[in-house]
C-alpha positions in Angstrom: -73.8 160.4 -275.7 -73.2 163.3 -273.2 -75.8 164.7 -270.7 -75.8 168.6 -270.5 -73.6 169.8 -267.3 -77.0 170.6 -265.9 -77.2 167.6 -264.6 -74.4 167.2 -263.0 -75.4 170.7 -261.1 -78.6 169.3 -260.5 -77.3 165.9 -259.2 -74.7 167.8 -256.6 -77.0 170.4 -255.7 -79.6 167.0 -254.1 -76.4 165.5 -252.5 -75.9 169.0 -250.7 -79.9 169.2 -249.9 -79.5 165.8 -248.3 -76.3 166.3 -246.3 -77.7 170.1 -245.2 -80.8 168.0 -244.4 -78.9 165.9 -242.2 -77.4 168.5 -240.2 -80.1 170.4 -239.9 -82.2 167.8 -238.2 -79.3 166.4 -236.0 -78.9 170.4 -234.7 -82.2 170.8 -234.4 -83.0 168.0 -232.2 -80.3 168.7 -230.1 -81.1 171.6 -229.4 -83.8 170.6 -227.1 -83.5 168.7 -223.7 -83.0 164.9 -223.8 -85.0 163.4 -221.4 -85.5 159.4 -220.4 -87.8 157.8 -218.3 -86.4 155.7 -215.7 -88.4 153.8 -213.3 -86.7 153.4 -209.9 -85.4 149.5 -208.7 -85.7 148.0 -205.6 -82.5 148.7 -203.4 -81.7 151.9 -205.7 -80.9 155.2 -204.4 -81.3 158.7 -206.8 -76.8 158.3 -206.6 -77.3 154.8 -207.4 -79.7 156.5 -210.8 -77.3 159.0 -211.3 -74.3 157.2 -211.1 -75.4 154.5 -213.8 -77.0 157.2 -216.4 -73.7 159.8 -215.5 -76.4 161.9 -214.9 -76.2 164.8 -211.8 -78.5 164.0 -208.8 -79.5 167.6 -209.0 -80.4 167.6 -212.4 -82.5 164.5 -211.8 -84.2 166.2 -209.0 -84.8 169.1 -210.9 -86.0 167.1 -214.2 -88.0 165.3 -211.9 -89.8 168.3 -210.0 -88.2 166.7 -206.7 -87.1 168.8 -203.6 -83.5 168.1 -202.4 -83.1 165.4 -199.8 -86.2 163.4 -200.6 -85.9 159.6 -200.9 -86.8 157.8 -204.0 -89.0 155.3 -203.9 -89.3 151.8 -205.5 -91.8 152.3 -208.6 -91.0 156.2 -208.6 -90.6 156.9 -212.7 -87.8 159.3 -212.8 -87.2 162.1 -215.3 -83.3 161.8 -216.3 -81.9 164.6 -218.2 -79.3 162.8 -220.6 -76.3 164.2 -223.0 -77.9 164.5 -226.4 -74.8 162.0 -227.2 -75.8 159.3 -224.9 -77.1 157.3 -227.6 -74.1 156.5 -228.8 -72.7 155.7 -225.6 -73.4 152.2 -226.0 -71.4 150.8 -228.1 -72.6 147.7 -228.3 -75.9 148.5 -229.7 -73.8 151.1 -232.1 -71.3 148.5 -233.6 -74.6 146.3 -235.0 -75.4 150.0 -236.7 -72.3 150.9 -238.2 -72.3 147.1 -239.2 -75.6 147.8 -241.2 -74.8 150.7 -242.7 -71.6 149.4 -244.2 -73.6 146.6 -245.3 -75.8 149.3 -247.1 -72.6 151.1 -248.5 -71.4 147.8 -249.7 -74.6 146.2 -251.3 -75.6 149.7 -252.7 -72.4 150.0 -254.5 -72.4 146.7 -255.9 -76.1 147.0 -257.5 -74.6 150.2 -259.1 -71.6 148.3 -260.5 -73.5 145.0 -261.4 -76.4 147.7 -263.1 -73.5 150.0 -264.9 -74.3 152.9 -262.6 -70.4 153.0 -261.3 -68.2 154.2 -263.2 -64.9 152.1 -263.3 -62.3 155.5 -263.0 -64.6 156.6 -259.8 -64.9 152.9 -257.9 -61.9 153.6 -255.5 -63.1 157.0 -254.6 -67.0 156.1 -254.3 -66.6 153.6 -251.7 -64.8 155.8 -249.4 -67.4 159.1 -249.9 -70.3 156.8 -249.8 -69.0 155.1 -246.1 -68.0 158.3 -245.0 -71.8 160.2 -246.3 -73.3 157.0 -244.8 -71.3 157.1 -241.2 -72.1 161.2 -241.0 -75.7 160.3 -241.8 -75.7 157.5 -239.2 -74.1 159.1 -236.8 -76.3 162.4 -236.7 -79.4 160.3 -236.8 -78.4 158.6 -234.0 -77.2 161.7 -231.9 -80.5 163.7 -233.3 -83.3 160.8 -231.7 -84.6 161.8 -228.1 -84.5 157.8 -227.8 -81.7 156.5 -226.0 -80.8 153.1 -227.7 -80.9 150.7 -225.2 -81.1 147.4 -227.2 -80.3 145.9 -230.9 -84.1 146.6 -233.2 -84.7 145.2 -235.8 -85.8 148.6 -236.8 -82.5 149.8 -235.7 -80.6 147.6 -238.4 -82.9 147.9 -241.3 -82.4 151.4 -241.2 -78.7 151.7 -240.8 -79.0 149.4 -244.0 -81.5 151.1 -245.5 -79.9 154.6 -245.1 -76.2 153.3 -246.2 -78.0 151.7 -249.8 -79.2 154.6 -250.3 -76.2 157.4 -249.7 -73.8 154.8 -252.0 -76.5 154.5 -254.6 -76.9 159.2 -254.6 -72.6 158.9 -254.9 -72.9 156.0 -257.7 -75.7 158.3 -259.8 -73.6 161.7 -258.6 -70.1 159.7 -260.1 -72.0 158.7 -263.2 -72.9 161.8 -263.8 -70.4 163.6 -263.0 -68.0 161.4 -265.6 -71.0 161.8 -268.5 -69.7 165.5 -268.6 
């Protein structure tokens, strides 16, 4: 039994609302500053702050609404402007992501296979579209938060999981339909 070809219009016409959506949020909350809170520790000194966050000293003063040449205090919360990128500067919170969203990928893609979703012609070529859709999704969700990820959440890894099952699950159903035409 064949599905009309609507379908399969349909089907790649979400895939290209969800990757559009991605996008568009990662640009759009680039666009405005990233900003951190940093609360100043004994012994530190504003190149001491800037020099850990690679952050200007000016730009810290001026984030902060500090005139040049005035100390920082112990206790002083600091306004750091930071690279919209700087969450994925650490790399050790960023490898437990990527680890959950191939996690995702993988479990995602077996459930289609074990439920007849996956098409046996399109197995080698899902895997690779869903890691790479899941990655690019990863990635601009973590470039697009005004959070800097400082530590491993649990909330952290349950997404990356949750969002790599679901982009291998939208490529199983896009496969299947795709080889019902």
């Amino acid at each position: 039994m064949t599905r009309p070809r609507g379908d399969a219009y349909l089907l790649a016409g979400l895939l290209l609302v969800v990757v559009v959506l991605y996008v568009g949020q990662a640009t759009w909350l680039l666009t405005p500053p990233v900003t951190l809170k940093y609360v100043v520790q004994p012994g530190e000194s504003l190149g001491d702050v800037a020099e850990r966050f690679q952050v200007r000293e000016q730009d810290i003063l001026s984030a902060s609404s500090l005139r040049p040449g005035v100390a920082v205090e112990t206790g002083q919360l600091l306004t750091l402007p930071v690279s919209p990128l700087s969450t994925l500067r650490d790399w050790r919170v960023q490898w437990v992501g990527w680890a959950g969203t191939l996690l995702g990928v993988l479990a995602g893609l077996w459930l289609a296979r074990a439920a007849g979703i996956l098409p046996a012609g399109t197995r080698s070529l899902a895997v690779p579209v869903a890691l790479v859709l899941a990655f690019i999704g990863y990635f601009a969700l973590q470039s697009g938060s005004g959070l800097v990820q400082t530590a491993i959440a649990p909330l952290l890894l349950l997404s990356a999981v949750k969002d790599g099952l679901a982009w291998s699950l939208l490529v199983a159903a896009l496969a299947k339909v795709l080889s019902l035409r």
